[in-house]
C-alpha positions in Angstrom: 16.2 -16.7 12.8 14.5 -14.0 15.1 14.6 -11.5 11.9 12.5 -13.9 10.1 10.1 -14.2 13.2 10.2 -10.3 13.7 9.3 -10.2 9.6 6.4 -12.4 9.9 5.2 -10.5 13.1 5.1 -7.8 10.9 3.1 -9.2 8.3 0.7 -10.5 10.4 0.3 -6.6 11.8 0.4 -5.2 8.5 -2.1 -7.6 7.4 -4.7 -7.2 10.6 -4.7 -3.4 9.8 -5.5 -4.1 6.0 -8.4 -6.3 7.1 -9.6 -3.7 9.3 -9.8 -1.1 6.9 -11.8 -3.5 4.6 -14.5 -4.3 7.3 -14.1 -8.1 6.4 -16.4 -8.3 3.7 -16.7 -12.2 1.6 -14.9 -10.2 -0.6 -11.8 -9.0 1.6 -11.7 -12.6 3.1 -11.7 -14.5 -0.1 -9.1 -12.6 -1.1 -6.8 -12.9 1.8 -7.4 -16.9 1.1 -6.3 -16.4 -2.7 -3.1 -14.2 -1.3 -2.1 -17.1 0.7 -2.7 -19.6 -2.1 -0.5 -17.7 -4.8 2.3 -17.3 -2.5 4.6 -20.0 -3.0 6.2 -20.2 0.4 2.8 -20.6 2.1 0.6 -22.2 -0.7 1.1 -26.0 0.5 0.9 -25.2 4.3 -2.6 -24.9 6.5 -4.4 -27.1 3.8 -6.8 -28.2 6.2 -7.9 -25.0 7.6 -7.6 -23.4 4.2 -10.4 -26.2 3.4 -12.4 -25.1 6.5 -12.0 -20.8 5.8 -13.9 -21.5 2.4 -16.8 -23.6 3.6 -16.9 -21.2 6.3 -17.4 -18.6 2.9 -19.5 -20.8 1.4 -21.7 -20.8 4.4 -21.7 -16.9 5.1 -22.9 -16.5 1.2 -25.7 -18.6 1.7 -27.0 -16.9 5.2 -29.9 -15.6 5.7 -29.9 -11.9 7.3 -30.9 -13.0 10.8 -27.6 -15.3 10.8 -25.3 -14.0 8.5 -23.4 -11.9 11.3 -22.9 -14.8 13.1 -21.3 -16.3 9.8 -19.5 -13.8 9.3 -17.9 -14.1 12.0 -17.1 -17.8 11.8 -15.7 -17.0 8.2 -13.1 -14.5 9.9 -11.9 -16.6 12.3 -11.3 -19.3 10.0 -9.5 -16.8 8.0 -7.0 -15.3 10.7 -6.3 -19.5 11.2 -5.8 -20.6 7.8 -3.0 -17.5 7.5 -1.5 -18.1 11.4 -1.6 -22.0 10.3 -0.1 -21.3 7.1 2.5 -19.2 8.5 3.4 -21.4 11.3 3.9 -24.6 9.9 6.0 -22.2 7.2 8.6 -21.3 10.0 8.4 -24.8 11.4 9.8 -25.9 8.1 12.7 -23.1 8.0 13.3 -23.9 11.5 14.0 -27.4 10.7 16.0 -26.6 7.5 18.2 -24.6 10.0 18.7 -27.2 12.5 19.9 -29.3 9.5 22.1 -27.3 8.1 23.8 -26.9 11.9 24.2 -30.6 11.8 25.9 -30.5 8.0 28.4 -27.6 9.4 29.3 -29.2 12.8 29.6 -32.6 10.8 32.3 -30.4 8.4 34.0 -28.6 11.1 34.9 -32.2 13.1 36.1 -33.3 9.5 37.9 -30.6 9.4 40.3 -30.8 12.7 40.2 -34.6 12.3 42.0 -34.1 9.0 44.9 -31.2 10.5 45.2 -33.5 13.7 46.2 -36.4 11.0 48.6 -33.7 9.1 50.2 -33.1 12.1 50.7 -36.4 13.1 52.5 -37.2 10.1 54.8 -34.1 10.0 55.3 -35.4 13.9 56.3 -38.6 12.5 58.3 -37.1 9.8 60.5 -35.4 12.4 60.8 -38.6 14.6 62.3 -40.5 11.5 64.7 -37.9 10.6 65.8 -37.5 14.4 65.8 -41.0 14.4 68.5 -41.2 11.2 70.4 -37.9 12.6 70.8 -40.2 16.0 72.0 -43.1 14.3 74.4 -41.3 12.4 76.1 -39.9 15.5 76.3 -42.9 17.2 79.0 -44.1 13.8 80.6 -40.8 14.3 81.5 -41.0 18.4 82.0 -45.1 18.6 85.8 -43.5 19.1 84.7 -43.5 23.3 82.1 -44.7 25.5 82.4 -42.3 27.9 81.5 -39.6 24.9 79.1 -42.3 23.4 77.0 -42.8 26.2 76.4 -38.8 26.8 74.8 -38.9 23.1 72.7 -41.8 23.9 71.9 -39.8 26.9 71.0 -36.8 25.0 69.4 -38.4 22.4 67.2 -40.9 24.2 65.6 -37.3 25.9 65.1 -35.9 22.4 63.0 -39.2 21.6 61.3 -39.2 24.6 59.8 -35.5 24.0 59.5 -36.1 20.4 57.6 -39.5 21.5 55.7 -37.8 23.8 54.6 -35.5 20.9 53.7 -38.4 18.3 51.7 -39.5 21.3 49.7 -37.0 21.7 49.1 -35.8 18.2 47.8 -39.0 17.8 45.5 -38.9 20.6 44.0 -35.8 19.5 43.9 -37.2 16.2 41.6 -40.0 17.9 39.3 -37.9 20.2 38.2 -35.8 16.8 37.6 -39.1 14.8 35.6 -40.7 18.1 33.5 -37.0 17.6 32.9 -37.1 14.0 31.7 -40.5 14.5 29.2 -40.4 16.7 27.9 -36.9 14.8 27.9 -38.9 12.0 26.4 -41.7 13.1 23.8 -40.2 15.9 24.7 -43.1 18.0 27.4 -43.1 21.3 30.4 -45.1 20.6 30.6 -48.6 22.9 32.7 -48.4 26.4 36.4 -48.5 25.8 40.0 -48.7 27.5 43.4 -48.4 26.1 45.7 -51.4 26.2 49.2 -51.6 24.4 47.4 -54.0 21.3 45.2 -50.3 20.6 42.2 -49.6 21.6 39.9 -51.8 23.3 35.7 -51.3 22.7 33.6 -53.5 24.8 30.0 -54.4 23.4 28.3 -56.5 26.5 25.3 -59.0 26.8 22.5 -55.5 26.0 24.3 -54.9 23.0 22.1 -58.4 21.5 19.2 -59.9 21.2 18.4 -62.8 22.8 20.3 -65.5 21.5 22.9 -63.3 19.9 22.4 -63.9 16.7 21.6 -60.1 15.9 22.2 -57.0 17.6 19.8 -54.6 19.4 18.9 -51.1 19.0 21.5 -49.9 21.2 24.3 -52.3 20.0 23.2 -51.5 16.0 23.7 -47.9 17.3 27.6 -48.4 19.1 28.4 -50.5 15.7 27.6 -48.0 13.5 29.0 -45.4 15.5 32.6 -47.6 15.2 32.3 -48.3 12.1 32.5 -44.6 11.0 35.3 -43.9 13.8 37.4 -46.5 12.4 36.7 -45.0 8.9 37.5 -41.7 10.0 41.1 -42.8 11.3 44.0 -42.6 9.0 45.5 -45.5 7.8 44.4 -49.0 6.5 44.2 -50.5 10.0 43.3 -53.8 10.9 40.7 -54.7 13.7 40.5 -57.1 15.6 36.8 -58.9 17.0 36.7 -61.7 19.2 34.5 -62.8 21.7 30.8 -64.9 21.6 29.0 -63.0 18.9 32.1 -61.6 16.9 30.3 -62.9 13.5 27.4 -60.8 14.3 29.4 -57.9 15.1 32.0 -58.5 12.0 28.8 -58.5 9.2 27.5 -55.2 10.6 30.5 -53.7 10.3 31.3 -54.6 7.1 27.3 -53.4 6.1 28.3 -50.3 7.3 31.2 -49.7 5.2 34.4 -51.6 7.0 36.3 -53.5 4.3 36.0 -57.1 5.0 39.5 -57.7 4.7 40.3 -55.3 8.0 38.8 -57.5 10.0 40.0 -60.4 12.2 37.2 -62.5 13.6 37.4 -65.0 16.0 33.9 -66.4 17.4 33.4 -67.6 20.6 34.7 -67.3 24.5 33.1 -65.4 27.0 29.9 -63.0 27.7 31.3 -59.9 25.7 32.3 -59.0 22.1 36.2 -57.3 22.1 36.7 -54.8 19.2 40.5 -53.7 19.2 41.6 -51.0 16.5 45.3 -50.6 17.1 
């Protein structure tokens, strides 16, 4: 980005000396107007003061001698700020193009993780079941004494603890990259939450609606979209659970953002919050 900026320095330079060395004639300044015209990155920027440069011409070719050095002068100012105009609203525009291309790649990237976390939670879980079967199958083979059974158990309940533990995590990190993606994706924070044993708990409050609750507000549109995509981005056809007064309201939006309406378990009514749970 600063190359670009140091190039149209340059230019700019490069350009003042040119103008210099042609004494700004009508000439020389009509032609720097066509230069900016032809060239196809700056042709549709500065119209305004592109408009203003060539009545400024207009009006130096039909001076007088007593005023046309004052004209003149008027005509190369409005010159030097159709070009700078041009110019800067040109770099504006690559600026921005930047900035949206950041967006695109940090949007990727989070898709990215999310989808190694999920490949590692499933070669996690992979491991489990076959620990799980191995476990099982030396229980048949030592039922011959407690005393031996009970050290396996021993043993093994450690290995499913660690392995547990594992699963556990994977999955956690699994969730903290979709709740990341989501809110990139949707430009919007995702409502409060806690962890209970049924899953995940998200809490949309009274400011999340309008008055009357029969729609949402900005902020609550925001924290529905913003679930809508985490629950999209988690693996798994998982159903959600919505309760609470409201919970109709807060079903349709999700399925308007792109939940499948068969996901969803709605019951209306019962106190002053809506409960999304997403085991």
């Amino acid at each position: 980005m600063s190359a670009r900026i140091a190039g149209a320095v340059l230019l700019l330079s490069l350009a003042g000396f040119a103008q210099a060395q042609q004494g700004h004639t009508p000439e020389s300044l009509a032609q720097r107007l066509s230069v900016l015209d032809a060239d196809p990155a700056l042709a549709r920027h500065g119209a305004y003061q592109r408009m203003q440069a060539r009545q400024a011409l207009e009006a130096l070719a039909e001076a007088g001698s007593r005023d046309r050095e004052a004209a003149r002068y008027v005509a190369e100012r409005r010159v030097e700020i159709a070009e700078i105009s041009a110019r800067n609203e040109a770099m504006k525009g690559e600026l921005l193009q930047l900035e949206r291309q950041r967006s695109d790649l940090l949007v990727e990237a989070s898709r990215r993780d999310a989808a190694r976390a999920r490949a590692e939670a499933e070669r996690l879980r992979i491991q489990a079941q076959i620990q799980a079967e191995e476990a099982a199958r030396l229980r048949e083979q030592n039922q011959a004494g407690e005393a031996a059974m009970q050290d396996v158990e021993t043993a093994l309940q450690g290995v499913a603890g660690v392995q547990e533990a594992r699963l556990a995590a994977a999955r956690e990190r699994e969730a903290a990259l979709a709740r990341q993606e989501a809110e990139l994706v949707a430009g919007a924070k995702l409502p409060p939450v806690r962890r209970e044993r049924r899953g995940e708990v998200f809490t949309l409050s009274g400011d999340a609606f309008r008055s009357g609750r029969s729609a949402l507000s900005g902020s609550g549109d925001g924290h529905v979209r913003a679930l809508a995509a985490y629950i999209q981005a988690l693996s798994g056809n998982r159903t959600v659970r919505v309760s609470g007064q409201g919970a109709s309201v807060v079903s349709d939006a999700l399925v308007a953002a792109g939940i499948a309406a068969g996901q969803l378990r709605v019951s209306d009514g019962g106190g002053n919050r809506v409960e999304v749970v997403v085991p």
